[in-house]
LUMLORO-718698 format. One record per residue (C-alpha): y, z, x; residue number from 0. Coordinates in nm, 2 decimals, padded with zeros to 4 digits. Each point is the difference from the previous one (the first is absolute). Layout:
N
      Y      Z      X  nr
      Y      Z      X NUM
...
END
This chain:
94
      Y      Z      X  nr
 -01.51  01.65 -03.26   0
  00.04  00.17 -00.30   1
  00.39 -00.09 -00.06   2
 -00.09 -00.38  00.07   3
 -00.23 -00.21 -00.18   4
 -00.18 -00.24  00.24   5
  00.17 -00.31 -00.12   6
  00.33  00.15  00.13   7
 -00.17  00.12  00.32   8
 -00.12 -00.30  00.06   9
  00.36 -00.14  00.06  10
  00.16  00.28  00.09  11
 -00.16  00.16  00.33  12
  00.01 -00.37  00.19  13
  00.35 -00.01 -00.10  14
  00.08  00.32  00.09  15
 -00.20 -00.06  00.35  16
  00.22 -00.33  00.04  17
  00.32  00.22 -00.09  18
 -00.03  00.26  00.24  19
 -00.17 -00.24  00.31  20
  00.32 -00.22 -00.05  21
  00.22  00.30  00.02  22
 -00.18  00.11  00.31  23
 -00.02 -00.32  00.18  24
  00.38 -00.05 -00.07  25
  00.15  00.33  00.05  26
 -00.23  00.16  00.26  27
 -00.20 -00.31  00.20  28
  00.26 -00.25  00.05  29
  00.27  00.26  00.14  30
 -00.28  00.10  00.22  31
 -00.11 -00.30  00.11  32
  00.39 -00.10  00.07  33
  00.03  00.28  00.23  34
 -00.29 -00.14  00.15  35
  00.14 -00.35  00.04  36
  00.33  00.11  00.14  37
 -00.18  00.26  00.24  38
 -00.21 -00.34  00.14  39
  00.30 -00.21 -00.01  40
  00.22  00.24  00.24  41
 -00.35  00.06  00.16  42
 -00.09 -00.34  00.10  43
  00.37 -00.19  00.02  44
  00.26  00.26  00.16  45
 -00.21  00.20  00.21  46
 -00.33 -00.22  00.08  47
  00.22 -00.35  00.03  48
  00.31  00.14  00.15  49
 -00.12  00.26  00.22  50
 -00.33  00.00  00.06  51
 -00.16 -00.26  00.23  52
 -00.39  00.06  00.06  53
  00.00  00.32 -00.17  54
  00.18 -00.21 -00.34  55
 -00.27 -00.26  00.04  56
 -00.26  00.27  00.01  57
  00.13  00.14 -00.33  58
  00.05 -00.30 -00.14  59
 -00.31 -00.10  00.05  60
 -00.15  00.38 -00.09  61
  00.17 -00.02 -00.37  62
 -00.03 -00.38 -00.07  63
 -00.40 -00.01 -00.07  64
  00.04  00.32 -00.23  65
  00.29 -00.12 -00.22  66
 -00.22 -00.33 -00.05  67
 -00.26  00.23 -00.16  68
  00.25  00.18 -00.18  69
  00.18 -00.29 -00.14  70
  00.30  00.10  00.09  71
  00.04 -00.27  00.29  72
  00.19 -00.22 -00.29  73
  00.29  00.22  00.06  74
  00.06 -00.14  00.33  75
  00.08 -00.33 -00.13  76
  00.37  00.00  00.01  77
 -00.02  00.16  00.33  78
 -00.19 -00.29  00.11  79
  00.25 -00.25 -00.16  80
  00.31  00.20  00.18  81
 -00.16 -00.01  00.34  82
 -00.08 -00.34 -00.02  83
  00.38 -00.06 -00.10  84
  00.11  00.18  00.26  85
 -00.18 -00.09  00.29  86
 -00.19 -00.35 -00.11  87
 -00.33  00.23 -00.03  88
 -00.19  00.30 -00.05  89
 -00.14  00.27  00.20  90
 -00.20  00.20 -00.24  91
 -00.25 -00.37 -00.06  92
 -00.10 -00.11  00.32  93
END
């Protein structure tokens, strides 16, 4: 406090905050959270769809509700819009 008089602190620590919360959400959350989306995606479409008949509904239905609190359900989208290409409709929205 001593180095920086309070008009300069009064700009610089919220712009430092925005700095350093931008680097974070761009170099450490959104790799995260693709792993995440990619992890769901093989998850819910090769295994559950393919492969998995009661057992795939049951974890469909098991991880649906939680992504929907999450947010992260919007990342299904294009999965919805292939499987209703391919087949005429989906099996993940009843």
């Amino acid at each position: 406090r001593k180095v920086d008089p309070a008009a300069i602190e009064l700009f610089l620590v919220p712009a430092v905050t925005l700095l350093l919360g931008a680097a974070a959400s761009i170099f450490v959350i959104m790799p995260l959270s693709s792993l995440l989306m990619k992890g769901l995606t093989w998850l819910l479409v090769d295994f559950a769809l393919a492969k998995g008949g009661i057992i795939g509904g049951f974890i469909l239905a098991t991880f649906f509700l939680p992504m929907v609190m999450l947010g992260i359900h919007q990342g299904l989208t294009p999965i919805h819009a292939q499987l209703i290409a391919n087949h005429g409709f989906t099996e993940l929205l009843p």
